[in-house]
N, C-alpha and C positions, 0 to 999 in steps of 0.2 A: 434497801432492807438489809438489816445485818443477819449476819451466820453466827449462831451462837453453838461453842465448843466447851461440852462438859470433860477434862480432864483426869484422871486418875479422883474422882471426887469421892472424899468419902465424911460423914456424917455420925459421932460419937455422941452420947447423953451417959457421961459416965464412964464408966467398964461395959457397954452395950454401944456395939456397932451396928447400926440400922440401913447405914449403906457404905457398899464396901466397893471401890475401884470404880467406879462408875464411868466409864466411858463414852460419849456421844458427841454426836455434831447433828445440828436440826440447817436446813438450808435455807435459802432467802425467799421468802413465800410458800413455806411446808407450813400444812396444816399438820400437826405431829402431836397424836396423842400417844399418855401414858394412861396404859391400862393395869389392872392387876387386882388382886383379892385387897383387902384392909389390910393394915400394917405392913406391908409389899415397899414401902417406901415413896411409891407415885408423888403424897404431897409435900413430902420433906424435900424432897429432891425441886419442885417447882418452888418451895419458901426459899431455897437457897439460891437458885436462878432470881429470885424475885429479891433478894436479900434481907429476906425477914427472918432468916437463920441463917447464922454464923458456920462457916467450911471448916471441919477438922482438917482437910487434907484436901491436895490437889488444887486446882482452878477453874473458872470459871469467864471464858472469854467469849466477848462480845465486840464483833467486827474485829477481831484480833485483840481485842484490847484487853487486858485482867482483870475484869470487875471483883473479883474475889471478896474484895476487903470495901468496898464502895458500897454509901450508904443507897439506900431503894434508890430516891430521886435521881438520882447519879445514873443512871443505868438506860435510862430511857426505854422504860417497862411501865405497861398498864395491865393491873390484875382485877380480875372478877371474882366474889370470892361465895363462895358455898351460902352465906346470908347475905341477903340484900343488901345488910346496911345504909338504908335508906333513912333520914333525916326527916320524922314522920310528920314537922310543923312546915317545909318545902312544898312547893310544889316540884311536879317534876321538870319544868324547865332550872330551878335554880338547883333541887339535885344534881342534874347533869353538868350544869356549869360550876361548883362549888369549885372544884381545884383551878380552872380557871381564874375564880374570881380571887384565890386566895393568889393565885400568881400575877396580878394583876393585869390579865387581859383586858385590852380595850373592848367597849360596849358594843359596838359595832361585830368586832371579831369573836366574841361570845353569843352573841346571836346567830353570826353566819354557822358557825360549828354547831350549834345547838340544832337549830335549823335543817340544817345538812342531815345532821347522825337522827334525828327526828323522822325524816321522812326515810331514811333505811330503814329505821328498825319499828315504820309504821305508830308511831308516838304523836306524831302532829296534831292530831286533834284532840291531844290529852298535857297538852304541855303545862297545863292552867291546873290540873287536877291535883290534891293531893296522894302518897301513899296508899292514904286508909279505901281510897277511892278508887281502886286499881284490883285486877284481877293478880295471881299469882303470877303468869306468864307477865304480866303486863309490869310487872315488880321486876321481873327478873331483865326484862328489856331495857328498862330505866339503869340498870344496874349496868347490863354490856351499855347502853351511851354514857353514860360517868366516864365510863375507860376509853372507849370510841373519840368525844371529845380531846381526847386529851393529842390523839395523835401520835402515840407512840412508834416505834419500829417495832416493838411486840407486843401481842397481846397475853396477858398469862387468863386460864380459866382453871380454878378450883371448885372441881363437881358443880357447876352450876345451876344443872338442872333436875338435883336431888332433891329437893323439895318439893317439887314439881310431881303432880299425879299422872298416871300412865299416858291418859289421851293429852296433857300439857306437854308431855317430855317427846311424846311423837312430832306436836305442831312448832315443838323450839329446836329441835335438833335440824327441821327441815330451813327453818329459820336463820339457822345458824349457820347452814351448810349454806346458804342463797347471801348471805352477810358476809362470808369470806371470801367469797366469790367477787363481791363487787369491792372490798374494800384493799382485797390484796395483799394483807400484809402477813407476817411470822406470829402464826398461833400455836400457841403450846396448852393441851389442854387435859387437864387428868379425871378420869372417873375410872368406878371399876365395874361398871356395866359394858359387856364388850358389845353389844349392839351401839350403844353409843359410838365406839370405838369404830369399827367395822363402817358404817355408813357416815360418820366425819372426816375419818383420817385421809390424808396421804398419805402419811408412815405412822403405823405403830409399834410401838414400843413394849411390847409385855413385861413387868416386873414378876419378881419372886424375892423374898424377902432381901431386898436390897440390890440385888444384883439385876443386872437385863438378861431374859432366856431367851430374847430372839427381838428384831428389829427390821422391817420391812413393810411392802405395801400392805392392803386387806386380801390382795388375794393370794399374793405369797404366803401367808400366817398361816391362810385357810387351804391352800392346796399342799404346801409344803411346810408344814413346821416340824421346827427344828428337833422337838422332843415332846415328852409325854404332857409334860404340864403345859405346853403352849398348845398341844394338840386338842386336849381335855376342855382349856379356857377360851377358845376364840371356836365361834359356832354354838346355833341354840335351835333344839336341842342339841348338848354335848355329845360328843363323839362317843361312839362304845369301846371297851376295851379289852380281848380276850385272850388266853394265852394258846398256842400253837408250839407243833413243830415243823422248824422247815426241811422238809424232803426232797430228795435229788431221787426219782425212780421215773427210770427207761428216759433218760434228758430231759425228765419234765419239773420242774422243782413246783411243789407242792407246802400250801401250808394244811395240816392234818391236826385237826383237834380232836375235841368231843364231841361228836354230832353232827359236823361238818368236815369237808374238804374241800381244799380250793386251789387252782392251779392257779398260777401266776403267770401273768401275761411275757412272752418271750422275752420282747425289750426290756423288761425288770430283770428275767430270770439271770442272767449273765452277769450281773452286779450283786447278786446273791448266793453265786454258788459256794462264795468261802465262806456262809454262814448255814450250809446245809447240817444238819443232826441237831442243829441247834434250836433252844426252846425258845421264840420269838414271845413278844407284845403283841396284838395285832390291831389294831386300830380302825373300826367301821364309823364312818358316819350314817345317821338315820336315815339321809337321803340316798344311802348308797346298797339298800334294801328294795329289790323290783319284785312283784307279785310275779308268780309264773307257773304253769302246768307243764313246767318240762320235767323231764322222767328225773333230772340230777338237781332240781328244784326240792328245796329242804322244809317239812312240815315242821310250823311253829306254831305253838297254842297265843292265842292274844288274852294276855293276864288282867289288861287294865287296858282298855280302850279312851281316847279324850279328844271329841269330835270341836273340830274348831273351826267348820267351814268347808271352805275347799280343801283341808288338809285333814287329816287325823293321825294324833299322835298313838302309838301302840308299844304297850309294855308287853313284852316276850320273853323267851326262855330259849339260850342257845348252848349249846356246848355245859349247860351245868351255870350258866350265867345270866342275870337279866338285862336285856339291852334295848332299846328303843329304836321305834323304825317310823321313818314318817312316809303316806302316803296319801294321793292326791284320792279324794272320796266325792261322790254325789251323795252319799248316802251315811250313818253314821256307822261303825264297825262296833258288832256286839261282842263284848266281854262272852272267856268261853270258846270261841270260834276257833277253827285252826286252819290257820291260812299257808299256803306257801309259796317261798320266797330264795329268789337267787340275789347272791351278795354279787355288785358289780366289780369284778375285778381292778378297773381302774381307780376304784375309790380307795383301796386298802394301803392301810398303813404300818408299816415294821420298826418298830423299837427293839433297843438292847432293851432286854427286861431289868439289868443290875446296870446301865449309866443312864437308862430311860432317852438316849439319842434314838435321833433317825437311824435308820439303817439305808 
């Protein structure tokens, strides 16, 4: 399986730069998505990988090699792309095998691959069916074997499963993730739903308007990222975010807001003290809110309550801010109420407030 290495890449339409420097290498069997908001650059960047869009700058190598200026086929890339594009007078056995059959694979060996990618992606007893005859999910499976068939060393996926309704996008991602598992090969795959992101990858890749702000496993993103906007975008509900200052009083360093205080756990403090007086970020997740009756336990009013099961999400009010805190419920939490809640210190996160890094 090749290693594909994106170079100094960058991407012009014009006097408009959409990606600028783009550095990466994806390894041989990484499942490696791009995530990010819209216009972030994620699909431009995969069309150019795919070569359905032309490189202003840098290269683009595969197994070492400079595919830069090489047309698609040349590449030994199979893409899945955001519509079906399914061939609605086909069935879907001759969907699946159309590029085969245009390369003139023998009869035999079109069947065996048909056959094969068939009974992965659960198709086998629909090979006869048309299109119009097929569920949504069942469109989009026809779609990953067209590209499966083919046998590439990579597979490219462009938002696949945006079309796809809530409970469909649950039972294909699980699908997707149990398909790359058995077929083994370099998937590259973009959407900007980071739950997608989060439960497919081995490494993802966060964009922002053309550039990468961070590249790592899902837990790395999620326990350690690198800034504000990576901290903001990977986790749902999003992280909170409030402003502090950090305090060095009697060896204890402290962040001291509006409403709250928080001491900081020893092992941090020490890598923090060259930023004491100074006015931090602070960075809470909703999970990192524990209900408690201890005396240094902070009363917060629940502004908007949203009972979802075992969990409930609750809108609050801290330091002059509103922030979200999820907690595990038997019962549904009334709007109104005022509960109180210790922040776990291991959860907290510190930004420069003006380069928005880690601290």
């Amino acid at each position: 399986m090749p290693e594909i290495k994106l170079d100094g890449l960058r991407k012009d339409y014009g006097a408009v730069s959409v990606i600028e420097n783009l550095n990466l290498s994806m390894e041989d069997g990484e499942f490696t998505v791009l995530v990010g908001p819209s216009g972030c650059g994620k699909s431009t960047t995969l069309r150019m990988i795919a070569g359905l869009e032309n490189v202003t700058a840098g290269r683009i190598e595969i197994d070492g090699r400079d595919v830069s200026k090489l047309d698609p086929k040349e590449r030994d890339l199979a893409m899945v792309f955001q519509d079906y594009a399914l061939y609605p007078h086909m069935n879907v056995a001759k969907n699946m095998s159309f590029a085969l059959r245009l390369a003139r694979y023998s009869k035999a060996e079109i069947n065996k691959r048909v056959t094969e990618v068939a009974e992965i992606l659960d198709l086998s007893a629909h090979l006869n069916r048309k299109p119009a005859e097929l569920s949504g999910g069942q469109r989009q499976r026809v779609a990953m074997g067209r590209a499966l068939v083919r046998d590439a060393g990579t597979f490219l996926f462009d938002e696949p499963l945006s079309n796809l309704d809530a409970k469909l996008r649950g039972q294909m991602r699980a699908e997707l993730a149990l398909m790359s598992q058995r077929i083994n090969k370099n998937m590259i795959y973009v959407t900007h739903d980071q739950v997608e992101a989060m439960t497919l990858g081995d490494r993802i890749v966060v964009m922002k308007a053309g550039q990468i702000m961070q590249a790592g496993t899902p837990e790395e993103l999620y326990r350690k990222p690198a800034n504000v906007f990576v901290a903001g975008f990977i986790g749902s509900p999003p992280m909170n975010f409030l402003i502090a200052e950090l305090r060095d009083e009697a060896g204890t360093v402290r962040l001291e807001g509006s409403g709250f205080s928080i001491p900081i756990p020893a092992e941090r403090a020490a890598s923090l003290t060259q930023h004491t007086g100074r006015t931090v970020t602070v960075g809470i997740r909703p999970s990192g809110f524990t209900e408690s009756d201890a005396a240094n336990a902070t009363e917060m009013p629940v502004l908007l309550s949203e009972y979802v099961g075992a969990q409930s999400v609750l809108i609050s009010e801290l330091g002059g801010a509103r922030v979200t805190i999820e907690v595990n419920s038997v019962a549904p939490v009334r709007s109104g109420e005022v509960r109180k809640f210790q922040i776990e210190r291991e959860e907290l996160h510190l930004f420069d407030p003006k380069t928005e890094a880690a601290l």
